[in-house]
C-alpha positions as CSV (number, residue, x, y, z in Angstrom):
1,X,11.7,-14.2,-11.3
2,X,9.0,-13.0,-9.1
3,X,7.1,-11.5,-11.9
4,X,7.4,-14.9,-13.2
5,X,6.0,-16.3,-9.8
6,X,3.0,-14.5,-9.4
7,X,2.0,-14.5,-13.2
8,X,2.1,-18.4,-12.6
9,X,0.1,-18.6,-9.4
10,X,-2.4,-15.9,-11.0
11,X,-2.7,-18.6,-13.8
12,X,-2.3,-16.3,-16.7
13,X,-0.7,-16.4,-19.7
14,X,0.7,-13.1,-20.4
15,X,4.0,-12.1,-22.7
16,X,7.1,-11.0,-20.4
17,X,8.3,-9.3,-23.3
18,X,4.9,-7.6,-23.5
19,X,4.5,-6.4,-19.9
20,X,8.4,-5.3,-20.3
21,X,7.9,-3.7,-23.3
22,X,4.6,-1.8,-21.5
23,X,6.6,-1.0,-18.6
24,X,9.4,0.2,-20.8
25,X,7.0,2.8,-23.2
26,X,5.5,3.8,-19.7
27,X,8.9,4.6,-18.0
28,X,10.1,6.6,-20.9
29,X,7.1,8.9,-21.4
30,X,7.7,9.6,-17.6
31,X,11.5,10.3,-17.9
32,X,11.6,14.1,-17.7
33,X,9.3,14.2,-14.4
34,X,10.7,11.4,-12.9
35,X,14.6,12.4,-13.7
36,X,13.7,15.8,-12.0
37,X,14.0,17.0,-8.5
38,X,10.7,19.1,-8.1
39,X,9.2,20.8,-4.9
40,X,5.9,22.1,-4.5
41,X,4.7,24.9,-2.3
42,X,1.0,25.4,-1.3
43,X,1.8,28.7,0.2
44,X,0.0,31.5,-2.3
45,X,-2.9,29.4,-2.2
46,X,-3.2,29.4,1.9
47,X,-2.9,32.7,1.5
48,X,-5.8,33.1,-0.8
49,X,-7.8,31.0,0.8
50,X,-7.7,32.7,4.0
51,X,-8.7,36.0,2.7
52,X,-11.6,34.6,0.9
53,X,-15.1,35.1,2.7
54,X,-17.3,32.1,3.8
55,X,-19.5,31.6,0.2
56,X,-16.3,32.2,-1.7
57,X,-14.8,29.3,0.4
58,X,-17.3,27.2,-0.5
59,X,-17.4,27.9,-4.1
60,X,-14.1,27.8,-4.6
61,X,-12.8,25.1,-2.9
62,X,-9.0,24.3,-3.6
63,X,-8.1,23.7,-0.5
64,X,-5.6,20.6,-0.6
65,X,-5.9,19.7,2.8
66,X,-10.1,18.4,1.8
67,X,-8.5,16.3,-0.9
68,X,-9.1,12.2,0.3
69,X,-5.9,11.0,-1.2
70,X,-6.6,7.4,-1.5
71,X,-10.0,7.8,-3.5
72,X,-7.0,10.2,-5.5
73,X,-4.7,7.8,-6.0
74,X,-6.9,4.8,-7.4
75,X,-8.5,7.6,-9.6
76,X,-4.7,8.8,-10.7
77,X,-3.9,4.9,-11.6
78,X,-7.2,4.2,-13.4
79,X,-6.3,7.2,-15.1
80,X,-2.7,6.4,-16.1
81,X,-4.0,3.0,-16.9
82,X,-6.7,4.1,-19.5
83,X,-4.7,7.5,-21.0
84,X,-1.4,7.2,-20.7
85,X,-1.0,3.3,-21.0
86,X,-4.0,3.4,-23.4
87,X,-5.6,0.1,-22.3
88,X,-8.3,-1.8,-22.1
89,X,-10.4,-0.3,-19.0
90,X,-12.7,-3.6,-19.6
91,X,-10.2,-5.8,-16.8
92,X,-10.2,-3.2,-14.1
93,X,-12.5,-5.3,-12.1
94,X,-9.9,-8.3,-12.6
95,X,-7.3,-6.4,-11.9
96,X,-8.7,-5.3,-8.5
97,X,-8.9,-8.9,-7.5
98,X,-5.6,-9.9,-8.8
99,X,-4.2,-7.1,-6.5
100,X,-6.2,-8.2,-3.3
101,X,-4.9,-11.6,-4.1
102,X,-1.2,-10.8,-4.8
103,X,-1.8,-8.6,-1.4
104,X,-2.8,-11.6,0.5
105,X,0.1,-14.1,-0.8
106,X,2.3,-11.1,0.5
107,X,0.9,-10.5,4.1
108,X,0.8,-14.4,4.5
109,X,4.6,-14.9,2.9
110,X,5.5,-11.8,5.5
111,X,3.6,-13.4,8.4
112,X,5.7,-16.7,8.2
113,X,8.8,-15.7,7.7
114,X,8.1,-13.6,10.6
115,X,6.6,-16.4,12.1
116,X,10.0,-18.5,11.4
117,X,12.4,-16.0,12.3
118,X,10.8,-15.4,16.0
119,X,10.7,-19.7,16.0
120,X,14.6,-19.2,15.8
121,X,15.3,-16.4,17.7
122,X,13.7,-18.2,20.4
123,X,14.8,-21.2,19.9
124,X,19.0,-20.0,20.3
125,X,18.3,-17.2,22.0
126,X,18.3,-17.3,25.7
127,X,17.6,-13.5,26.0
128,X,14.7,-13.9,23.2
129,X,13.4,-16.6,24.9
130,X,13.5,-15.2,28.8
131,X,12.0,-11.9,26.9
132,X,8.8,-13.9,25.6
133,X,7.9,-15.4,28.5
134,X,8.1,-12.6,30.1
135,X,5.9,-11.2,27.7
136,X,3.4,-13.9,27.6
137,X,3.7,-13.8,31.5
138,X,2.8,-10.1,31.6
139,X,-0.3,-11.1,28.9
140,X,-1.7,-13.7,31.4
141,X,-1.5,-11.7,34.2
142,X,-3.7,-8.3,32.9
143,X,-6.3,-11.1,31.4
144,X,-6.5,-12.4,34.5
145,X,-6.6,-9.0,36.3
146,X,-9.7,-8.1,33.0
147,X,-11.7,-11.3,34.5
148,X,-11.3,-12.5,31.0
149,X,-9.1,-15.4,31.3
150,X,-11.0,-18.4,32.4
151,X,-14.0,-17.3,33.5
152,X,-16.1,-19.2,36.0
């Protein structure tokens, strides 16, 4: 259903049998590392590291803790996307925008429900409600104390 939902707001046209059948092919291909419990250890290559001189550092640097793991990460699904999934690598661009969209509709749909459930805690709450004025009392008072609350 929400698939549904946000293929409709993005305005497109695409085959749920398709993207089921994709995510399907994908999920099989993966079975064997994803049914797996694996753990990793980094501990022969600290101990490499550390006996290596300063120019072998440098030129051999496998150190894991240098790695920036978001640049990693969009490189690992661009990857998955053009090699494993073999697709077109034409839409990543698209794609991006789609994502920063979907991401927006989320923080705005998480915001109001918030938004909404705080309305009603407050509203039949006598505690909630003592607590956020309380809050927005305490709030007033250090703007006031920062000179940055009405100032003459």
């Amino acid at each position: 259903i929400c698939n549904r939902l946000l293929l409709s707001i993005g305005r497109e046209e695409a085959s749920y049998d398709q993207v089921d059948g994709q995510v399907g092919q994908t999920l099989d291909s993966l079975d064997y590392f994803t049914q797996r419990m694996w753990n990793w250890s980094n501990k022969n290559g600290d101990c490499l590291l550390s006996k290596l001189d300063g120019k072998d550092k440098e030129m051999y640097d496998f150190d894991v803790r240098s790695i920036d793991w978001n640049d990693y990460y969009v490189r690992f699904a661009i990857g998955v996307k053009q090699f494993v999934m073999r697709e077109d690598m034409s839409n990543v661009e698209l794609a991006r925008k789609q994502i920063t969209r979907y991401q927006s509709i989320r923080y705005t749909f998480n915001a109001l429900m918030l938004l909404i459930a705080s309305h009603c805690l407050i509203k039949y709450s006598s505690m909630a409600r003592s607590m956020w004025f309380a809050l927005l009392q305490f709030c007033f008072n250090m703007l006031g104390k920062l000179g940055l609350l009405f100032m003459l």
